[in-house]
C-alpha positions in Angstrom: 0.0 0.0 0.0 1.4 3.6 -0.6 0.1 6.5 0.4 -0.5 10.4 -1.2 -0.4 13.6 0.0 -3.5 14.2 0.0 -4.6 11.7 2.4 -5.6 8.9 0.6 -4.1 5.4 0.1 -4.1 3.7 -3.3 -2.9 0.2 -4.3 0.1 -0.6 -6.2 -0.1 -2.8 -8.9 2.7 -4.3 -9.8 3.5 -6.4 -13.1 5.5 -9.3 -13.2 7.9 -9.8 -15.3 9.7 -13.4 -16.1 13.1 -14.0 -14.3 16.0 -12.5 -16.6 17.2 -16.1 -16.7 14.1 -17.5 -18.3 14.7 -18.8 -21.6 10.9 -19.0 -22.5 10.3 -19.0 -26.1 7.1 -19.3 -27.5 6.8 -21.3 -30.3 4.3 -21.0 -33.2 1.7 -24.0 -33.6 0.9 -25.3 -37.0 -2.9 -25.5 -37.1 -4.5 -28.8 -38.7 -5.0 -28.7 -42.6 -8.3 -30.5 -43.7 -8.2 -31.7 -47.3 -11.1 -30.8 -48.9 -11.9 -33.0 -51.9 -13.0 -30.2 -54.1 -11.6 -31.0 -57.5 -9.2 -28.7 -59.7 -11.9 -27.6 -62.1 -14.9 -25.6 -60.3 -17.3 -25.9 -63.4 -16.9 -29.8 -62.8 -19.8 -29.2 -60.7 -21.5 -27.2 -63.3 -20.9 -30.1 -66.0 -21.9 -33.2 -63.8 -25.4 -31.3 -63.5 -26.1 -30.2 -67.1 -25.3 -33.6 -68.0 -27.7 -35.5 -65.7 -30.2 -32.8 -66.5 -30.0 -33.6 -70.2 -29.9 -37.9 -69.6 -33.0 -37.6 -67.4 -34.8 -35.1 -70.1 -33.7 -37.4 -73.3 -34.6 -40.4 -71.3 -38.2 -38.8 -70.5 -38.6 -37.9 -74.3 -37.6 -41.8 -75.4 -40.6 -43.0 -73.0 -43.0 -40.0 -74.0 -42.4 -40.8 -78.3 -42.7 -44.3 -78.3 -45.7 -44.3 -75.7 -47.3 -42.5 -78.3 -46.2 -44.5 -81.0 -49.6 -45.9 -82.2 -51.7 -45.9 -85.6 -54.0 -47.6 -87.7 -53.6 -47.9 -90.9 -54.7 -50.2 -94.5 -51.6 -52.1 -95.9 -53.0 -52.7 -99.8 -51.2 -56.2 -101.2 -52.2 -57.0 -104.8 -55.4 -55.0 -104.7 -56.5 -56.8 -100.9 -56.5 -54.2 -98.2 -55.4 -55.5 -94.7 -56.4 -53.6 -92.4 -53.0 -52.6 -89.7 -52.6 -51.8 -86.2 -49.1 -50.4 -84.8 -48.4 -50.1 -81.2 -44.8 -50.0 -79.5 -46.3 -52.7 -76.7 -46.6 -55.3 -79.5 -43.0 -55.9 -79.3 -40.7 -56.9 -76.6 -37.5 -54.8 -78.2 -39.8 -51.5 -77.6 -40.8 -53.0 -74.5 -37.6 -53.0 -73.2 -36.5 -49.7 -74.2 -39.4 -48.3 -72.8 -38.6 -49.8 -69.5 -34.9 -49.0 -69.8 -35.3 -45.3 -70.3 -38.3 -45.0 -67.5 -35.2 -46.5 -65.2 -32.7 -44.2 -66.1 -34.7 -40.9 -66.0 -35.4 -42.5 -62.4 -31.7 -43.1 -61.6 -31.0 -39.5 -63.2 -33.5 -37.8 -61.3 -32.5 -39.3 -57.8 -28.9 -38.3 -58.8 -29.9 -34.5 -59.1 -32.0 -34.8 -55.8 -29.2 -35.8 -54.4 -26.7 -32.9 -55.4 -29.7 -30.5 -54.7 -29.9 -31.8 -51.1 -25.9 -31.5 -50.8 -26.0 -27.8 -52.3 -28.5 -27.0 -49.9 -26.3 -28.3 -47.5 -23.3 -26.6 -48.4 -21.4 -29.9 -48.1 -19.2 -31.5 -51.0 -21.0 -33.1 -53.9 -18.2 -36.4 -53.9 -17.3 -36.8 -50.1 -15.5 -40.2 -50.8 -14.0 -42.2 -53.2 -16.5 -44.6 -52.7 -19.3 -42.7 -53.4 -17.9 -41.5 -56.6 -17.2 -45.3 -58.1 -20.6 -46.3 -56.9 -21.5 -43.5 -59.2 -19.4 -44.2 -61.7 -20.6 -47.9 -61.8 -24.2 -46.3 -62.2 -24.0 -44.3 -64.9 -21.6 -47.4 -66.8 -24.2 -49.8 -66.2 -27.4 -47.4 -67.3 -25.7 -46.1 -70.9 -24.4 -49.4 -71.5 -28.1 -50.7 -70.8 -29.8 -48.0 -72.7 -27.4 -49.0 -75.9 -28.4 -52.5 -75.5 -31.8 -51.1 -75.6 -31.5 -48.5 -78.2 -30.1 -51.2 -80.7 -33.0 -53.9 -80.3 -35.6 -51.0 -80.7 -33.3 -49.8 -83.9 -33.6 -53.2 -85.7 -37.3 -53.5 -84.8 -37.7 -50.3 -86.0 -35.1 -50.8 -89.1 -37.0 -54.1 -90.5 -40.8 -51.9 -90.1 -39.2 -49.5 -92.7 -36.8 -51.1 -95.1 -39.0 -54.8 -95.1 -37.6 -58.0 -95.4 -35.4 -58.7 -98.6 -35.5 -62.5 -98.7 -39.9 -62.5 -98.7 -42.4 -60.4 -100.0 -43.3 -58.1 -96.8 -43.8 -54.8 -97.8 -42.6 -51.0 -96.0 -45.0 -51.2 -93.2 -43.3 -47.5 -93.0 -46.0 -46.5 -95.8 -49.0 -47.3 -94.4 -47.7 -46.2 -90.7 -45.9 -43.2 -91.0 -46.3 -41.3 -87.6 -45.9 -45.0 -86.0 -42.3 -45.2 -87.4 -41.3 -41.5 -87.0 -42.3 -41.3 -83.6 -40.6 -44.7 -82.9 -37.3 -43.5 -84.7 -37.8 -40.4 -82.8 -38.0 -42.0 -79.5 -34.8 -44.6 -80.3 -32.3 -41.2 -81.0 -33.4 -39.7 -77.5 -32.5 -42.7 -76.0 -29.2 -43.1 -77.8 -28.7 -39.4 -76.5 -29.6 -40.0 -73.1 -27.0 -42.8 -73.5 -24.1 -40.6 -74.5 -25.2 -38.4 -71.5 -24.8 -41.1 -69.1 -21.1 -42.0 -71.0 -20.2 -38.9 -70.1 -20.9 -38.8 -67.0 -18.9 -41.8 -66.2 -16.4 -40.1 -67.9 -16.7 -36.8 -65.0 -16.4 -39.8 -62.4 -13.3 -40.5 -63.5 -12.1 -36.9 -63.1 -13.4 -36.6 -59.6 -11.6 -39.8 -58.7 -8.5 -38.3 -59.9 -9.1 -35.0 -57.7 -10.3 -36.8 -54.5 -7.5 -37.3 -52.0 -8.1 -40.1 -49.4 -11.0 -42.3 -48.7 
């Protein structure tokens, strides 16, 4: 305690210092770097989404065309008329790529669900390698299905309009026109939906690339 002339006492406060034979050094301390497996191209992002976008929309269009693919028609042979009746349900190649591209518009819209849920998120599209080759074992096995289905629709669709050389069946193209443009219509889309999904397989491989760690 000290006092002043004036009467009253104030406190000291003193400071302490360390010893002058300290050898206290404070050192600097790294601070943890977290990874983050965000790729080297930001429109990656950007790319992966227009391309699903435009699988799931060419997909939608194969199943719209060749759902609607139906028409009457007269097929005249030698002066008989035979009455005709096209629909893509009468055969199992159309069938098939009916059900193939209803599947992958369904595996390309989850796939967008699913990055719109991340963005809202604010969390990475590809957290793990994993992820991104169970992805890029999806989109292999959907375009290489849709080409398998794309080419049995193609022949179907290829022997309607050109006939059969070896007999005497007629262009059933003539008497069904809309049947056959709508079907060829619908088997491009789908072909298009499966270069979509190609390349998207093809975006898995970058992000595998990019990713660091499991």
């Amino acid at each position: 305690m000290g006092s002043i002339g004036n009467g009253r006492s104030v406190s000291a406060v003193g400071i302490q210092m360390p010893p002058a034979g300290s050898k206290t050094v404070l050192e600097p301390v790294a601070l943890p770097v977290t990874a983050s497996p965000v790729p080297r191209w930001p429109r990656l992002g950007v790319i992966m989404v227009a391309t699903r976008a435009a699988a799931l929309v060419m997909a939608l269009l194969s199943v719209s065309l060749m759902v609607s693919s139906k028409q009457q028609g007269i097929l005249t042979i030698f002066g008989i008329e035979i009455p005709l009746h096209a629909n893509w349900s009468f055969s199992y190649s159309l069938q098939f790529l009916v059900g193939m591209s209803a599947a992958s518009a369904a595996y390309s819209l989850a796939h967008l669900l699913l990055i719109a849920h991340k963005a809202v998120k604010k969390v990475p599209m590809f957290s793990s390698r994993r992820q991104t080759w169970l992805l890029f074992a999806g989109d292999q096995v959907f375009s290489l299905a849709m080409m398998s289905a794309g080419s049995a629709a193609a022949a179907v669709s290829n022997l309607n309009r050109t006939g059969i050389q070896h007999t005497a069946l007629p262009n059933f193209c003539k008497p069904l026109p809309r049947f056959c443009d709508l079907s060829a219509a619908s088997i491009a889309c789908a072909f298009l939906s499966c270069a979509f999904l190609a390349t998207s397989a093809v975006i898995d491989v970058i992000w595998l690339s990019s990713l660091r760690g499991e």
